[in-house]
C-alpha positions as a LaTeX table, in Angstrom:
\begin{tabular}{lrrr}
\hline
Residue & $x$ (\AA) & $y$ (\AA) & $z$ (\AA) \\
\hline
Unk1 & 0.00 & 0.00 & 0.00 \\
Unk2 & 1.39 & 3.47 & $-1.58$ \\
Unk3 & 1.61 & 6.13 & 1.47 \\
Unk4 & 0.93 & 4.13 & 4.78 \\
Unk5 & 4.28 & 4.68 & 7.17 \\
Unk6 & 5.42 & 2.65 & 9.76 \\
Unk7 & 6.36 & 4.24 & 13.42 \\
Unk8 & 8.13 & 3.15 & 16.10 \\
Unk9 & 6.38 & 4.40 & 19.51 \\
Unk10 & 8.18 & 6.10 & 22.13 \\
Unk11 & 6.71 & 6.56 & 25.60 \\
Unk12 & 6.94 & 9.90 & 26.83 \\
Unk13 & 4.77 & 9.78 & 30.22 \\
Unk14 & 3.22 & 7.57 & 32.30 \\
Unk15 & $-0.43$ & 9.78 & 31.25 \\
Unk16 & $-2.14$ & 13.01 & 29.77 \\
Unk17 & $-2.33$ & 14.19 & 33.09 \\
Unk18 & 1.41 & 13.85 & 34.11 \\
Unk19 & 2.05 & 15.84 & 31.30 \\
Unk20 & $-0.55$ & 18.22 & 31.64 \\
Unk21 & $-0.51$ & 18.91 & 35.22 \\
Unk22 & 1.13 & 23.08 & 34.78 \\
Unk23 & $-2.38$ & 23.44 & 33.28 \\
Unk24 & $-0.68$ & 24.55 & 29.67 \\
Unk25 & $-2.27$ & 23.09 & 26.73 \\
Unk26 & 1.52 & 22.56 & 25.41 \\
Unk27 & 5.08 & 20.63 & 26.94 \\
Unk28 & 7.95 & 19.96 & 25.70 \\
Unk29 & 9.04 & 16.71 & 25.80 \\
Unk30 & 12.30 & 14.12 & 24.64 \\
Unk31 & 11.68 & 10.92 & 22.35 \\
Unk32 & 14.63 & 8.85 & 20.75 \\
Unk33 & 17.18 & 12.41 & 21.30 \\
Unk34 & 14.74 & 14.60 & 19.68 \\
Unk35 & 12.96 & 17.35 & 21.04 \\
Unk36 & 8.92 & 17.77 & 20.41 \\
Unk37 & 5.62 & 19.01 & 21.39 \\
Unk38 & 2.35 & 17.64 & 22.89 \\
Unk39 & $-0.32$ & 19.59 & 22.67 \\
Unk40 & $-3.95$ & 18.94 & 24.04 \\
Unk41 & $-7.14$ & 20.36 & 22.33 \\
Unk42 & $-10.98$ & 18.73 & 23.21 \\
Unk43 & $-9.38$ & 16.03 & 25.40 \\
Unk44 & $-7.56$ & 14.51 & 21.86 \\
Unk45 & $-3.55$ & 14.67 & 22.31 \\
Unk46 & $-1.44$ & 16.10 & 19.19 \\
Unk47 & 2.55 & 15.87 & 18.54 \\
Unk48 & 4.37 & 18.51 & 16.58 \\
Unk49 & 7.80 & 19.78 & 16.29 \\
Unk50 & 9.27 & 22.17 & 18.81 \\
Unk51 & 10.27 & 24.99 & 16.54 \\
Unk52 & 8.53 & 27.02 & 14.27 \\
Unk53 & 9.27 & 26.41 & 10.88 \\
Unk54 & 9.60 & 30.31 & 10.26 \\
Unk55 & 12.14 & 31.46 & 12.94 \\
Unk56 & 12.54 & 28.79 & 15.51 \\
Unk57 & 9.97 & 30.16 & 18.15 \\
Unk58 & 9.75 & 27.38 & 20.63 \\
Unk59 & 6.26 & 25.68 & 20.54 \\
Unk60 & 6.19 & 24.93 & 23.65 \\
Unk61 & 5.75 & 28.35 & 24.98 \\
Unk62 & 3.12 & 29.49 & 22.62 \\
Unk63 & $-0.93$ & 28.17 & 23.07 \\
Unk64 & $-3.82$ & 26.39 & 21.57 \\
Unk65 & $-6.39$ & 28.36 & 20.11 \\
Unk66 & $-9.82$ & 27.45 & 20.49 \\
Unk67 & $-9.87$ & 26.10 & 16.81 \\
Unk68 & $-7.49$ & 23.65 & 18.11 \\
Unk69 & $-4.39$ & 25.71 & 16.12 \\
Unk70 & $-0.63$ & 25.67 & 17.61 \\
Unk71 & 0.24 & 29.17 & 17.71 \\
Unk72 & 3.77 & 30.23 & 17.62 \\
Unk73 & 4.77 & 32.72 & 20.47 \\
Unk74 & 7.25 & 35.16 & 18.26 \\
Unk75 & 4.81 & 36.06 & 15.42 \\
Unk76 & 1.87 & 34.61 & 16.00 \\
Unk77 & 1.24 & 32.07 & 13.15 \\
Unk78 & $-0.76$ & 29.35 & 13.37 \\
Unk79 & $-0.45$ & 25.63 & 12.27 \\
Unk80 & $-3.25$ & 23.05 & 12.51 \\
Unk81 & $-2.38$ & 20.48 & 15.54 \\
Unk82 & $-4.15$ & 17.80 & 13.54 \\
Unk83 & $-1.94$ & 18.31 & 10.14 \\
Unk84 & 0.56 & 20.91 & 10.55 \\
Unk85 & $-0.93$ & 23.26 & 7.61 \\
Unk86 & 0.30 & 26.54 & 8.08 \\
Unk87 & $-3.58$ & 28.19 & 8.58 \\
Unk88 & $-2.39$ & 32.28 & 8.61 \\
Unk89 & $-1.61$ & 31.91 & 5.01 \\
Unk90 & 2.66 & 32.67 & 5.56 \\
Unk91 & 3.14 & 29.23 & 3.78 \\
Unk92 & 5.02 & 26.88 & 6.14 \\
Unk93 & 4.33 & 23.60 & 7.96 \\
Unk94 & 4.93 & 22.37 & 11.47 \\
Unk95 & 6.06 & 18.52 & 11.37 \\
Unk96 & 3.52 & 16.45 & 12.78 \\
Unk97 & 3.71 & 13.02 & 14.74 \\
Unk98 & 1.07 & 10.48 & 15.63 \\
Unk99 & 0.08 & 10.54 & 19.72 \\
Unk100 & $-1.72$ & 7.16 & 21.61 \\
Unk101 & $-2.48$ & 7.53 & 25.22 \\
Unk102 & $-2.72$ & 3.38 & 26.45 \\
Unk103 & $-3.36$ & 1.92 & 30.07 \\
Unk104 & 0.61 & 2.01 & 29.68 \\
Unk105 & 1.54 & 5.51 & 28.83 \\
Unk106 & 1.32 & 8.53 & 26.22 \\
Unk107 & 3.49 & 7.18 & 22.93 \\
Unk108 & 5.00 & 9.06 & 20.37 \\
Unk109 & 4.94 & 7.78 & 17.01 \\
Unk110 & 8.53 & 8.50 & 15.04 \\
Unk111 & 9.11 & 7.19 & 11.25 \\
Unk112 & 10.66 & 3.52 & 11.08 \\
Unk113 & 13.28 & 4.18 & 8.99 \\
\hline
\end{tabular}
């Protein structure tokens, strides 16, 4: 099957609400050396990278607006948490990655390569 990828899953917390418990809708977190973002919108868990695409802003200390959008904290653009489409129109895109929350954990989902 064209297009389907393969991830390996990387637990980053034991649950939503260990990660969650600051009350941001955003942390920063570490799976396999790299450095990325879960973000929380309706209950539903996203992963994203932790720089803007534009000019590095960190993620992490930026917010979720109520359209469930990542918006960066130096210039305010804003990226879709379920895709990563650049949705102020400047023409970028915020890497995305797969989230499960188990009985055993949040995961992160990274390319098999």
């Amino acid at each position: 099957m064209q297009g389907s990828k393969t991830y390996r899953w990387f637990k980053v917390a034991e649950s939503a609400a260990e990660l969650f418990m600051s009350g941001r809708s955003i942390v920063q977190v570490q799976a396999a050396g790299r450095e990325l973002c879960i973000a929380r919108h309706d209950q539903t868990l996203y992963g994203c990278a932790s720089r803007c695409p534009h000019a590095s802003g960190r993620m992490a200390d930026g917010w979720v607006d109520a359209l469930g959008q990542i918006v960066c904290p130096l210039h305010r653009y804003k990226f879709k948490l379920s895709n990563g489409v650049n949705s102020t129109g400047e023409g970028y895109f915020l890497k995305t990655y797969p989230v499960k929350e188990t009985d055993d954990g949040v995961f992160v989902g990274l390319e098999a390569t």
